[in-house]
C-alpha positions as CSV (number, residue, x, y, z in Angstrom):
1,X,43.0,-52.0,74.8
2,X,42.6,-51.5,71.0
3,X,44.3,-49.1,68.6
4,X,41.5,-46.8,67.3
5,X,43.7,-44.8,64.7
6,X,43.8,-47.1,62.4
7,X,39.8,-47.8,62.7
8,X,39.5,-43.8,62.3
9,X,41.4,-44.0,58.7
10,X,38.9,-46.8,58.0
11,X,36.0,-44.8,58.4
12,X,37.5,-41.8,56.9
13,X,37.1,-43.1,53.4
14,X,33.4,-43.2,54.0
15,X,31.8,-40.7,51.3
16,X,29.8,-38.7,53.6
17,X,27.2,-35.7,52.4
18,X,27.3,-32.1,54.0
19,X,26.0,-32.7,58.0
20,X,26.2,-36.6,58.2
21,X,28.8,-38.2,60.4
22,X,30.1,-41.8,61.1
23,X,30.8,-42.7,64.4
24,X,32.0,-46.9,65.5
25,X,30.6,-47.3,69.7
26,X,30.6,-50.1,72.1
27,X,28.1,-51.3,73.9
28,X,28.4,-48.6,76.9
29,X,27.5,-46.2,74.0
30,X,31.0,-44.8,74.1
31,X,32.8,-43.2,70.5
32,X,35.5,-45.5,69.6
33,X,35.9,-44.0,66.6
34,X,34.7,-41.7,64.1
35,X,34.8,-40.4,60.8
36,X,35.6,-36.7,62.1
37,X,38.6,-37.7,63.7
38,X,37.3,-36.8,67.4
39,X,38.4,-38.2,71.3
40,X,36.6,-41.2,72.4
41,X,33.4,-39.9,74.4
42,X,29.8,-41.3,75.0
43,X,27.5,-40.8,72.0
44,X,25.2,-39.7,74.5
45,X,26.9,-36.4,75.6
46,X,27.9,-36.3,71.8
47,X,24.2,-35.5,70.9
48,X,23.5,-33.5,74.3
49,X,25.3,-30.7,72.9
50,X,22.0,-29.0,71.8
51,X,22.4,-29.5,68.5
52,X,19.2,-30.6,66.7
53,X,20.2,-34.5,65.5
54,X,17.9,-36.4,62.9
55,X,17.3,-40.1,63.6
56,X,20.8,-41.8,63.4
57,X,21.3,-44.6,61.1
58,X,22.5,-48.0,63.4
59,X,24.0,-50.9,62.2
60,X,25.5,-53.9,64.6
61,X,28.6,-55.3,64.0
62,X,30.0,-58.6,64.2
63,X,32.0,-57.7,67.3
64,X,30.3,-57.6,70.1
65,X,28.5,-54.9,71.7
66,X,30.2,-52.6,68.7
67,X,28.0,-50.4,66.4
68,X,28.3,-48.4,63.5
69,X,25.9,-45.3,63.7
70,X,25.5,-42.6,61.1
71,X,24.0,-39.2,62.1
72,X,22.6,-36.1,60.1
73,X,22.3,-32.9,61.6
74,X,19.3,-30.8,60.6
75,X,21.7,-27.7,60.3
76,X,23.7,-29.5,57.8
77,X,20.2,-30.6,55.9
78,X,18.9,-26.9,56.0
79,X,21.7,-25.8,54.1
80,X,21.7,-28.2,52.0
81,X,18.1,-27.6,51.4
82,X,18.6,-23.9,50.9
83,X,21.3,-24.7,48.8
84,X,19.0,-26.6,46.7
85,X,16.0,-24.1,46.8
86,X,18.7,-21.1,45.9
87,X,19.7,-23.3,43.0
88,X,16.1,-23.6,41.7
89,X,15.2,-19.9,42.6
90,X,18.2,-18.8,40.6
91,X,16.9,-21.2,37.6
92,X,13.5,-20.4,37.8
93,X,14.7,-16.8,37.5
94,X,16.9,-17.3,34.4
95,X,14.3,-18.7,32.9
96,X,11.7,-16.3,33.5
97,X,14.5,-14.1,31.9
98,X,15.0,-16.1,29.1
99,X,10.6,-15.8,28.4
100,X,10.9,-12.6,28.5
101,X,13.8,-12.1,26.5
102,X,12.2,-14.8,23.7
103,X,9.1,-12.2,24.3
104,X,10.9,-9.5,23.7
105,X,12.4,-10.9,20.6
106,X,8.9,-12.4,19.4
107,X,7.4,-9.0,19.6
108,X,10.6,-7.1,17.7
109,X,10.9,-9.7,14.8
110,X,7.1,-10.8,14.7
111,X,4.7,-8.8,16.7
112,X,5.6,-5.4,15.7
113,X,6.3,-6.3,12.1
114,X,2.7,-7.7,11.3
115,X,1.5,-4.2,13.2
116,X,3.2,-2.3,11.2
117,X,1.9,-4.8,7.8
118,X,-1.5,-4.4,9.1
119,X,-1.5,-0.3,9.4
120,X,0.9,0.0,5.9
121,X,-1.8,-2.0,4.5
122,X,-4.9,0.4,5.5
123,X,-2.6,3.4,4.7
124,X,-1.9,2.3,1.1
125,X,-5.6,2.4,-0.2
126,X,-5.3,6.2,-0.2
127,X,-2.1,6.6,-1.4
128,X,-0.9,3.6,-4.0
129,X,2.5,5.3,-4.1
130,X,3.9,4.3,-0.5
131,X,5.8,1.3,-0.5
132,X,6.8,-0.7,3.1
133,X,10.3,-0.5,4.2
134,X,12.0,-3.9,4.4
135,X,14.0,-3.4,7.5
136,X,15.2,-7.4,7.7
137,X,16.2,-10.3,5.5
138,X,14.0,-12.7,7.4
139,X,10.7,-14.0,7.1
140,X,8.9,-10.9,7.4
141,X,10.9,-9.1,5.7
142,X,10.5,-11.3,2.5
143,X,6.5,-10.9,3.1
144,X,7.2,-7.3,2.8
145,X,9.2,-7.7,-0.1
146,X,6.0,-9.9,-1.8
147,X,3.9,-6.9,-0.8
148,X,5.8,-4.4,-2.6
149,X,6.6,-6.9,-5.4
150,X,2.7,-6.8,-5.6
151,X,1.9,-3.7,-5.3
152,X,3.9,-2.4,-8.0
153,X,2.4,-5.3,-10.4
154,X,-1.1,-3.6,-9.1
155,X,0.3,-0.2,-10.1
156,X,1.8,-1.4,-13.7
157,X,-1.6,-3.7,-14.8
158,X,-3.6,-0.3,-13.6
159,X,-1.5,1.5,-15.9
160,X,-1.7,-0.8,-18.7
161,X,-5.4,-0.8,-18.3
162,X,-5.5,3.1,-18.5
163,X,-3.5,2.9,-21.9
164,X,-6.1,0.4,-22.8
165,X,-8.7,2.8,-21.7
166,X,-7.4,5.5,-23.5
167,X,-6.6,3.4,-26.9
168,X,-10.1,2.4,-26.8
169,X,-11.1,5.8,-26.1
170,X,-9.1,7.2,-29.6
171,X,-9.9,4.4,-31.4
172,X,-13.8,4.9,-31.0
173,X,-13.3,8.4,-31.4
174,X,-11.7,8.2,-34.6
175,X,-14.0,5.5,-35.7
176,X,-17.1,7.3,-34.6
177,X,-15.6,10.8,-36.9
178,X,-14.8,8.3,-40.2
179,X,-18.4,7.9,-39.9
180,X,-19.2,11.2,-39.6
181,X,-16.8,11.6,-42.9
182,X,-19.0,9.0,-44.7
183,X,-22.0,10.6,-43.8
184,X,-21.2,13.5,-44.9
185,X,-19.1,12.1,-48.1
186,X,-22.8,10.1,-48.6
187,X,-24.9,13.2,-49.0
188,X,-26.6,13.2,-52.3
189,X,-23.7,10.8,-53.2
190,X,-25.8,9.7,-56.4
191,X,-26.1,13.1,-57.6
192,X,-22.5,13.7,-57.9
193,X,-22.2,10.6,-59.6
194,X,-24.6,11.5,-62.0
195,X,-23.4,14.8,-62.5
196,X,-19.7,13.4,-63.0
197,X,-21.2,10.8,-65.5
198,X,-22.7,14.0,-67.1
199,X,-19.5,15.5,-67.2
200,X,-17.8,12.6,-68.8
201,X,-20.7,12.3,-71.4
202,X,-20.3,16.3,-72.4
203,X,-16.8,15.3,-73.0
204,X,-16.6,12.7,-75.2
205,X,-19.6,14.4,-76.9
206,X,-17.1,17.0,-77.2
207,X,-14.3,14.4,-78.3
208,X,-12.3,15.7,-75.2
209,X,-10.7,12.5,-74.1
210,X,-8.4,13.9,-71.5
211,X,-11.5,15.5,-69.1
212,X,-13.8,12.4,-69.8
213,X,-10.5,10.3,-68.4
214,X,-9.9,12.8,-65.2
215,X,-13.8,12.5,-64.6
216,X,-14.1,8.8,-64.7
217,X,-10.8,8.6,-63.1
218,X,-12.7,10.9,-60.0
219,X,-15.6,9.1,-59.9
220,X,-14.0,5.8,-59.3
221,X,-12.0,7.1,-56.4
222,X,-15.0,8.9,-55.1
223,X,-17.1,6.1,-55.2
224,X,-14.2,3.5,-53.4
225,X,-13.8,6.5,-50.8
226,X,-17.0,6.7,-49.5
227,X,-17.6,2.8,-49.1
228,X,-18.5,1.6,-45.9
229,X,-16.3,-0.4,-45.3
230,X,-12.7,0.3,-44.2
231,X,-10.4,-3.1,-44.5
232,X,-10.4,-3.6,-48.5
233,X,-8.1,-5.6,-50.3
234,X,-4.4,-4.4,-51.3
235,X,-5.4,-4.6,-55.4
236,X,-8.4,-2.8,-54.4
237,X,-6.2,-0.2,-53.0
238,X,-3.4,-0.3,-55.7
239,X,-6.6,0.4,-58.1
240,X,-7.3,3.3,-56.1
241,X,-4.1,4.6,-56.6
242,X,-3.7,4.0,-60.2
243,X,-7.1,6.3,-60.8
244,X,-5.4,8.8,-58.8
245,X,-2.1,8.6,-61.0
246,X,-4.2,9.2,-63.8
247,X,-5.2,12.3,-62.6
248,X,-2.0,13.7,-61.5
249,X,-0.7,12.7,-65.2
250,X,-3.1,14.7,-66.5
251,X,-3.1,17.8,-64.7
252,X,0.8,18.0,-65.2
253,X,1.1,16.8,-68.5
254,X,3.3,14.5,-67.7
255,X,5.9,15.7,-65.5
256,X,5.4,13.6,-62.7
257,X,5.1,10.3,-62.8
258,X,3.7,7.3,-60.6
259,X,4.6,3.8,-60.8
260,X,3.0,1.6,-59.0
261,X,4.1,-2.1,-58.1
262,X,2.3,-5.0,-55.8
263,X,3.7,-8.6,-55.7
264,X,1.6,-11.1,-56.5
265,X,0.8,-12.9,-53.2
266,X,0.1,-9.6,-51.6
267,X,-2.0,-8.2,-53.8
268,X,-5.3,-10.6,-51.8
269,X,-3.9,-9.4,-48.3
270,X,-6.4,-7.4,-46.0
271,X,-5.0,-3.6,-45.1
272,X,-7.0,-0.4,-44.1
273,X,-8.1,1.4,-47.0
274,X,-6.5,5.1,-48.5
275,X,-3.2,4.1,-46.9
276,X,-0.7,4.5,-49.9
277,X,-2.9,7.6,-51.8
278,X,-2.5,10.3,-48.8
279,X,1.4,9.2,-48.6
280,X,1.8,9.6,-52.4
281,X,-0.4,12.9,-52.7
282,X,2.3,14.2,-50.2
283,X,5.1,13.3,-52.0
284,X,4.0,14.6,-55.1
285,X,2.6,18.6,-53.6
286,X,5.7,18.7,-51.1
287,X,8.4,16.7,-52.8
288,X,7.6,17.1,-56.4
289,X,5.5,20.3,-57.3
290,X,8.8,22.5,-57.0
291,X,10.6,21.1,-59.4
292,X,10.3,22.3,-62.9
293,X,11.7,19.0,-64.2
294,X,8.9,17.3,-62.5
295,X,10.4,13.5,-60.8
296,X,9.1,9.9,-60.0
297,X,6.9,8.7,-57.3
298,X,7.5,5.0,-57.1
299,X,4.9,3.0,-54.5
300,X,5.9,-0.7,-54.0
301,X,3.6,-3.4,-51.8
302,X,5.4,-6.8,-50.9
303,X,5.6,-9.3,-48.1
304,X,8.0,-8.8,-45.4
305,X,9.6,-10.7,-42.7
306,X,7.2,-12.3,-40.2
307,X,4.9,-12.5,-42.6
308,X,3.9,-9.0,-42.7
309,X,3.1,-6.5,-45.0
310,X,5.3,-3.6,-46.5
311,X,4.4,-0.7,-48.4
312,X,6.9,2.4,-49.4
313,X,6.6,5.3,-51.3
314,X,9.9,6.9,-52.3
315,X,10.1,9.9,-54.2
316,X,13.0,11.7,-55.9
317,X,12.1,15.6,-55.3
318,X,13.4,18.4,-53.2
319,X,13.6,16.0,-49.9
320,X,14.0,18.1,-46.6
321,X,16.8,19.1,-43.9
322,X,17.4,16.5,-41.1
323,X,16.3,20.1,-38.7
324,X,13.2,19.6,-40.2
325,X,13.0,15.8,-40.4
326,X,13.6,16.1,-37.2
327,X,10.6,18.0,-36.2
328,X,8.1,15.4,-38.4
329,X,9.4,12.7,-36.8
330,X,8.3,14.0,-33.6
331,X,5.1,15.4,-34.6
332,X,4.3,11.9,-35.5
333,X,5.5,10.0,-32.5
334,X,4.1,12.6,-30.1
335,X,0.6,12.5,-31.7
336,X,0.6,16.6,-33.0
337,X,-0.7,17.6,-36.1
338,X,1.5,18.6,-38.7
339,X,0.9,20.6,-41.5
340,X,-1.5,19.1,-44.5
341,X,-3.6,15.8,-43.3
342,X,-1.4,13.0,-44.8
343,X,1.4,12.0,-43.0
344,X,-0.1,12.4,-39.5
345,X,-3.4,11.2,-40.8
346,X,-2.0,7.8,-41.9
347,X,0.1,7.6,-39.1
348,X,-2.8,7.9,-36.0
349,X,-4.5,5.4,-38.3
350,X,-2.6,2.9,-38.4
351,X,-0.9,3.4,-34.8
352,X,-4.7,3.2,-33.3
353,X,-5.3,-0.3,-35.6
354,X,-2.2,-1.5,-35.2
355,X,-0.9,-0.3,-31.8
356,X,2.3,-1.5,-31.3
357,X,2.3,-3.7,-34.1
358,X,3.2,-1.2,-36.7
359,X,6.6,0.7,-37.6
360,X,6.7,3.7,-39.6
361,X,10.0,4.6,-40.9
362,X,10.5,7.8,-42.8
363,X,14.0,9.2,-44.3
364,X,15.0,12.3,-46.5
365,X,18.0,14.2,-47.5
366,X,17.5,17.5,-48.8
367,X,17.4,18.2,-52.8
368,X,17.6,14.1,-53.3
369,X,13.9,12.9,-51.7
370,X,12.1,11.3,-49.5
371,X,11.0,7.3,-48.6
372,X,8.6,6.5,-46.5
373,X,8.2,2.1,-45.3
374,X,5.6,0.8,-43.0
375,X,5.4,-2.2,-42.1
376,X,2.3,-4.0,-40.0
377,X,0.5,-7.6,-39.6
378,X,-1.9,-8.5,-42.6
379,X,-4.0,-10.8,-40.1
380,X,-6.5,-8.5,-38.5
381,X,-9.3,-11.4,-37.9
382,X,-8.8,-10.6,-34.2
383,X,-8.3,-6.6,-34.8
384,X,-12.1,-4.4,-33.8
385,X,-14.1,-2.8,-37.2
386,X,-12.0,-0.2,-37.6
């Protein structure tokens, strides 16, 4: 007797899962309704139909002999359930991609990079030269940068120390044959000076003024070059000097002439002795000699910037060609020996004192003369017995 469309639009708003369904009975178990839309039929042929049906859900209604009963079929559940487990088989699966993709990146960027760090590293014992290639601008690859950074630090301080090595080696070399020079300038060293003082006496016995001056004037310069010691004092230097002027006023009657000129607050600076003599003898046998007219050595010692020292000899003779200017100036700087001992001699010197410390200028222009200025630190508390 009752209209069950309307009750079947009711239960069609139910929200139902995949395999459930919703059926309204009466009390002879008959479908008065349901949620799928079907005929009215017994419930009991409903679930007759072989199909395997979980435990239904019953609810009774106020009406009575009506009840509301909600059914799952396994087949429905199984799919779901294999819907669920292909779901989590298809994630388990991307992940396990995913590891082994974050592996595979892991090993590319890290793995293999540290190998590769780890064999350069036992490879570059033997051969200093090899540098890494920085193939990325990561982590790594700024390691690998550091690494070479280092490397050629290693590579520059080893080079330093071989300079230093070889420096020291020159320097004690040239140390160990000035002493050899004293030696030998010490053999019966007061039997010249007695026979120079005998010289000197016959002399002025003699009333020959001019060879008892050039024999005084030798053994003074004799005597300060075989003294010990090698750092004197600039006067004692300039005194030096003067003796030697002497001489070469005598022995060319006057023709060439050396002035010599010290300020005052350099004259107690410390230098390396027989500096400005060897500089002023080769002005006067290259520069001067030729000239029939004779010329001017003038030798000058003052304070320079920095407090340093600076001594320059200038002469006015023949000079030389800036071909073979050239050639001295690279004779020097390259450490070959020249013609004559002066020039190189005062050069290696001072450049194995003095290292870098030290400039040595020299300029000439042909038939007008030559200048020579070097300049280097007058504090050599810290500098090795030279």
């Amino acid at each position: 007797m009752v209209k069950t469309q309307e009750l079947m639009e009711i239960l069609k708003d139910a929200q139902l899962s995949s395999g459930e369904e919703l059926y309204l009975i009466d009390r002879d178990r008959r479908i008065l309704a349901s949620a799928q839309g079907e005929e009215a039929k017994r419930l009991d042929q409903e679930e007759g139909d072989g199909s395997a049906v979980s435990c239904p859900y019953v609810r009774e209604l106020a009406i009575d002999g009506w009840t509301l009963v909600l059914k799952r079929r396994n087949a429905g559940l199984y799919r779901e359930i294999s819907k669920e487990m292909g779901l989590i088989a298809a994630a388990y699966l991307l992940a396990a991609i995913l590891v082994l993709l974050l592996l595979v990146i892991c090993y590319r960027n890290l793995v293999r990079p540290i190998q590769e760090m780890d064999d350069f590293v036992g490879t570059v014992s033997w051969n200093p030269k090899l540098r890494i290639e920085v193939k990325d601008k990561n982590e790594i690859g700024k390691v690998e940068q550091g690494l070479n950074q280092m490397l050629d630090n290693i590579e520059r301080k080893n080079a330093q120390l071989q300079e230093m090595k070889e420096w020291a080696y020159q320097t004690e070399l040239a140390k160990k044959q000035l002493q050899i020079l004293v030696y030998q300038n010490q053999i019966h060293p007061h039997f010249l000076y007695n026979t120079l003082d005998c010289i000197r006496a016959m002399a002025v016995l003699n009333d020959q003024k001019p060879i008892a001056a050039i024999t005084m004037a030798l053994s003074r310069m004799f005597r300060f070059a075989v003294r010990e010691e090698h750092i004197v004092a600039v006067e004692e230097e300039i005194s030096y000097v003067r003796e030697y002027a002497k001489i070469i006023d005598y022995r060319f009657n006057g023709k060439i002439k050396i002035q010599i000129e010290a300020e005052e607050q350099a004259a107690a600076r410390p230098m390396i002795k027989m500096i400005l003599q060897p500089i002023i003898e080769n002005a006067v046998f290259h520069g001067l000699e030729r000239n029939v007219g004779g010329g001017a050595v003038t030798a000058s010692v003052a304070m320079a910037r920095g407090d340093r020292l600076c001594l320059k000899v200038e002469d006015n003779g023949c000079g030389m060609s800036e071909e073979k200017l050239k050639v001295l100036r690279n004779s020097l700087a390259g450490g070959q020996k020249g013609q004559g001992i002066g020039l190189p001699n005062v050069y290696q010197r001072l450049k194995l004192f003095y290292g870098e410390d030290m400039d040595f200028f020299i300029d000439s222009r042909e038939n007008e003369g030559t200048s020579v200025r070097i300049e280097f630190a007058d504090n050599i508390k810290d500098r090795r017995d030279f």
